[in-house]
C-alpha positions in Angstrom: -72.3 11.4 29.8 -71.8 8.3 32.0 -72.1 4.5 30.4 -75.0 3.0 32.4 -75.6 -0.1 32.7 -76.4 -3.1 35.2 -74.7 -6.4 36.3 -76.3 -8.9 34.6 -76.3 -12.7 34.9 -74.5 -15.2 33.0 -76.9 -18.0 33.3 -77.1 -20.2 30.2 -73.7 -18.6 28.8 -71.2 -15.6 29.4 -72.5 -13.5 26.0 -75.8 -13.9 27.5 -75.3 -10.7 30.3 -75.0 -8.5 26.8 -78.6 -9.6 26.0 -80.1 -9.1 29.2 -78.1 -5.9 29.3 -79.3 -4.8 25.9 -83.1 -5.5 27.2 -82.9 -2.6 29.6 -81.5 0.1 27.5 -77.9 -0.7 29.1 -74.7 1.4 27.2 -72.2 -1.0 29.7 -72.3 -3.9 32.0 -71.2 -5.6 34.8 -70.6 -9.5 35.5 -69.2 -12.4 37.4 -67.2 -14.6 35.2 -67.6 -17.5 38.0 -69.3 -18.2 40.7 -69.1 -15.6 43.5 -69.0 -17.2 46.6 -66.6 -20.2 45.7 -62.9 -20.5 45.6 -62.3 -22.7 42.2 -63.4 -20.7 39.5 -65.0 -21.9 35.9 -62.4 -22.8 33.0 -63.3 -20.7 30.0 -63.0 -22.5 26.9 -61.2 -20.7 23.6 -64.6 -21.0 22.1 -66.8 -19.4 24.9 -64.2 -16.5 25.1 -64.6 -16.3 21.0 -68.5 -16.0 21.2 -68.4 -13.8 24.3 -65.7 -11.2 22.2 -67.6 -11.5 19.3 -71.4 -11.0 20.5 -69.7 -8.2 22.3 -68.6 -6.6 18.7 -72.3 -7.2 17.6 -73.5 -4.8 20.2 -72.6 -1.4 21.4 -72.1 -2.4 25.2 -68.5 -1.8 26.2 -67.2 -1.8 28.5 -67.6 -5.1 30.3 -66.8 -4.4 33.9 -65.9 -8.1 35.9 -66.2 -8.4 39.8 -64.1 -10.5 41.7 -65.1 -13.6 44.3 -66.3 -11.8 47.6 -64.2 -14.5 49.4 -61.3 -13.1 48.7 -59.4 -10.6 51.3 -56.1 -9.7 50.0 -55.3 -8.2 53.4 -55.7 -11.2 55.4 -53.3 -11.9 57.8 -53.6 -15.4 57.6 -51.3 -17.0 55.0 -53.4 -19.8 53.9 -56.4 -17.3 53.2 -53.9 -15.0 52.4 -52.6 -17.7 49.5 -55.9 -18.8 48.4 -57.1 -15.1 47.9 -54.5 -14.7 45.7 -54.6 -17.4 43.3 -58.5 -17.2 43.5 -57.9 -12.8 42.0 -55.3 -14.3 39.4 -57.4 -16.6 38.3 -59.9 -14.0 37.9 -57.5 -11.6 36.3 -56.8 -14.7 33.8 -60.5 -14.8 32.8 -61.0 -11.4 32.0 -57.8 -11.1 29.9 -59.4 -14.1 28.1 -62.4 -12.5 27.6 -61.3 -8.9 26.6 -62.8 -7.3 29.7 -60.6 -4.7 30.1 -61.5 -3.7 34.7 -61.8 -6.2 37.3 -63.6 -4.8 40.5 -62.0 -6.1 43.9 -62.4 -5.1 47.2 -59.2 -4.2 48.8 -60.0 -6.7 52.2 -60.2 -6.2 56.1 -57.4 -6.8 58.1 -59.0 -8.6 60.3 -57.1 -7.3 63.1 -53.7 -7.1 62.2 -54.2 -2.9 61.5 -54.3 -1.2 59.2 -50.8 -0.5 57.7 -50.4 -4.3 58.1 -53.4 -4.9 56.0 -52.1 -2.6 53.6 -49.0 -3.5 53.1 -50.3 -7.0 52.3 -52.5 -5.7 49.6 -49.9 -4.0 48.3 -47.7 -7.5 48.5 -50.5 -9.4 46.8 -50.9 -6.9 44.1 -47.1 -6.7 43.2 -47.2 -10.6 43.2 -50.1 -11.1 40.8 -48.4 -8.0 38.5 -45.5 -9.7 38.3 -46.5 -13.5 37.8 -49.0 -11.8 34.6 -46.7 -9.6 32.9 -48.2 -7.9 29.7 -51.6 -8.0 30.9 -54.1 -5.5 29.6 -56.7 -6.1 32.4 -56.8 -3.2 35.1 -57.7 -3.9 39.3 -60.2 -1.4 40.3 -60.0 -1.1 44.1 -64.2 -0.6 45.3 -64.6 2.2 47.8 -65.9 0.3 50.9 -68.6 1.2 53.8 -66.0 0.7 56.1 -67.3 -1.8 58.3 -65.3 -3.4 61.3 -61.9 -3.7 59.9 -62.2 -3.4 56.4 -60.1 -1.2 54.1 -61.1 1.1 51.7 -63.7 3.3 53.3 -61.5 6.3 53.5 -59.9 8.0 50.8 -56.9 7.7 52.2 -56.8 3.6 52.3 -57.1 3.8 48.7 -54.4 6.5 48.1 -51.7 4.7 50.1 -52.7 1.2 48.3 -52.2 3.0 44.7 -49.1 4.9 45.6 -47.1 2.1 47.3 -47.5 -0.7 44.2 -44.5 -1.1 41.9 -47.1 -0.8 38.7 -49.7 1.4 39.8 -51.1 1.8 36.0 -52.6 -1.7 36.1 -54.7 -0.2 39.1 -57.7 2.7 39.5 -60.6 2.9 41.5 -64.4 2.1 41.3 -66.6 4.3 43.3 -69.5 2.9 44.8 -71.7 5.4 45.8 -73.9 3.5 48.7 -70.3 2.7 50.1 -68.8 6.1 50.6 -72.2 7.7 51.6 -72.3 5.4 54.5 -68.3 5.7 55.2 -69.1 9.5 55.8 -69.1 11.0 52.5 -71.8 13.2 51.4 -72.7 13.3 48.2 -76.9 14.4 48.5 -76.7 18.3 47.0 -74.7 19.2 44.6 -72.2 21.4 47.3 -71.7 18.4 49.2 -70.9 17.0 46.4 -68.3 19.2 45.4 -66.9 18.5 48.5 -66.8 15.0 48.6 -65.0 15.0 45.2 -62.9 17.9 45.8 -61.4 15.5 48.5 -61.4 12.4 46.8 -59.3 14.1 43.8 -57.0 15.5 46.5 -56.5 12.8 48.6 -56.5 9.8 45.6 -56.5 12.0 42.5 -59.6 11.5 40.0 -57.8 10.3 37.4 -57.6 7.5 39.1 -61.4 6.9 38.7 -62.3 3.9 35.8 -65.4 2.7 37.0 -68.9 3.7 39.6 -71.0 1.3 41.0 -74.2 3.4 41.4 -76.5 2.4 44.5 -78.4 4.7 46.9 -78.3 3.6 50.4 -80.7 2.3 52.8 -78.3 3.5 55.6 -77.9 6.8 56.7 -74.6 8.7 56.1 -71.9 7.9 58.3 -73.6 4.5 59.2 -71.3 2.1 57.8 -74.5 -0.2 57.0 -74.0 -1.7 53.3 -77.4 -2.0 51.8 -78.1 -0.8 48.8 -81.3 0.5 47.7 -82.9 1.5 44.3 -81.6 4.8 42.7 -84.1 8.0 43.9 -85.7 5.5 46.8 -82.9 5.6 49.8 -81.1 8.4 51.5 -79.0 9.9 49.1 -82.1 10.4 46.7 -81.8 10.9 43.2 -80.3 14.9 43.5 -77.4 13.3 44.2 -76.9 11.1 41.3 -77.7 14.3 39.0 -74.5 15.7 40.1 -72.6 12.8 38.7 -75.0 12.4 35.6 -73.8 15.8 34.8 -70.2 15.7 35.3 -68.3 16.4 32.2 -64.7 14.6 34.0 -66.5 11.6 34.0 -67.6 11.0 30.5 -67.4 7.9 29.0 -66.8 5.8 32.4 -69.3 3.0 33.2 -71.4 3.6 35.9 -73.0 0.4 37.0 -76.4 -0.5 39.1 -76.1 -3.5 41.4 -79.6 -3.5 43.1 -82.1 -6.2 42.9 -83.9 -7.1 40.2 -86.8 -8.8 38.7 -87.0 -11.9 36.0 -88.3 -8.7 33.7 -85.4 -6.7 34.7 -87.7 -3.7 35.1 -86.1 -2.2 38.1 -82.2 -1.8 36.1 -84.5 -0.3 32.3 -86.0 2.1 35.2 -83.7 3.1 37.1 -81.6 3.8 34.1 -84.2 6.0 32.2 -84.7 8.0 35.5 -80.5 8.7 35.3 -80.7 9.7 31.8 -83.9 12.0 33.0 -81.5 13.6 35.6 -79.0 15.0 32.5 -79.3 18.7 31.6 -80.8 19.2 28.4 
């Protein structure tokens, strides 16, 4: 079965998201190591990443699954944005490696208006960079599976597929699915023979292998809208016969699949939205 879990805050300390995840029922979790909407991220001390690894060992919540700052855009065709994106992911990638968190959840960027191959190839530039100034790292990129708004990349299959087949080390990348996003990029996922479909395609367009990681939202848009909002699991247009289908898919075992809707100070929405996933498993 799939590892469920939430993103959690860090508020008050990095090993803190393991409680908070651990008060919902959580099996993994997702987190921001620093702040999400700056540039300069946090320094983290040898002793925070020593209590974060080793109230990690305490629990059973693994893995730890990191997202990326949203300002960065690895496909800009501006160099200075281009430049800071970069250092901003490495530093991010430096973190986690710190930490032990083994996937670090990007979106590949929008192009802004250069096109796409442009955009692509400088994703794949930036990528190649950062592999090759970090040699020996452990930490894996997941590329997140977009809505596909204005010129963003990663809302087709194909985006994704070209990224990981043109890097020079394409084992220090994989994907992370996010279910509101490819719903509203045009893929149907509500029965389970759309379903079928949808992943049929994805595993011959991208492979799914290449698969580490779900971010599991339904969708307040309808599908094909390319309108990212994400609603709670059961409550927005996919409905919750969708998610059954991936609750019950033996090639996914063991990934983390992670919610990343809104939540209360009791965190009651991520404990029930998780219990309704596990209800969806065939006894």
């Amino acid at each position: 079965m799939l590892r469920l879990g939430a993103h959690m805050s860090i508020a008050g300390g990095l090993e803190l998201a393991f409680d908070r995840a651990k008060q919902v029922g959580s099996d993994a979790v997702q987190i921001f190591t620093a702040n999400q909407r700056q540039w300069k991220g946090r320094v983290i001390t040898p002793e925070e990443a020593a209590l974060f690894r080793d109230t990690q060992l305490g629990c059973s919540i693994a893995p730890v699954v990191s997202h990326n700052s949203y300002l960065v855009n690895l496909a800009s065709p501006k160099d200075e944005l281009w430049e800071k994106s970069i250092d901003a992911q490495r530093n991010e990638l430096e973190r986690c490696e710190l930490l032990g968190v083994p996937y670090v959840v990007a979106h590949p960027g929008a192009h802004t208006g250069s096109g796409r191959e442009a955009g692509i190839q400088r994703i794949v530039e930036a990528l190649d960079r950062l592999h090759t100034a970090l040699p020996g790292y452990e930490v894996v990129t997941l590329l997140e599976t977009t809505a596909g708004q204005g010129t963003t990349l990663g809302g087709k299959f194909e985006d994704l597929a070209e990224i990981l087949n043109s890097v020079a080390d394409p084992d220090r990348l994989g994907v992370c699915l996010d279910t509101c996003h490819i719903f509203v990029a045009g893929y149907d996922i509500r029965d389970a023979m759309t379903y079928q479909e949808t992943m049929h395609a994805f595993d011959e367009i991208v492979g799914l292998p290449a698969i580490k990681a779900f971010h599991f939202n339904d969708s307040k848009g309808e599908l094909g809208s390319h309108r990212d909002r994400h609603e709670y699991i059961g409550q927005g247009e996919i409905g919750s016969e969708g998610f059954r289908s991936f609750m019950n898919d033996e090639r996914f075992a063991g990934l983390p699949a992670l919610l990343e809707t809104d939540k209360s100070n009791d965190l009651h929405e991520d404990r029930e939205a998780i219990e309704l996933l596990r209800s969806l498993v065939a006894a």
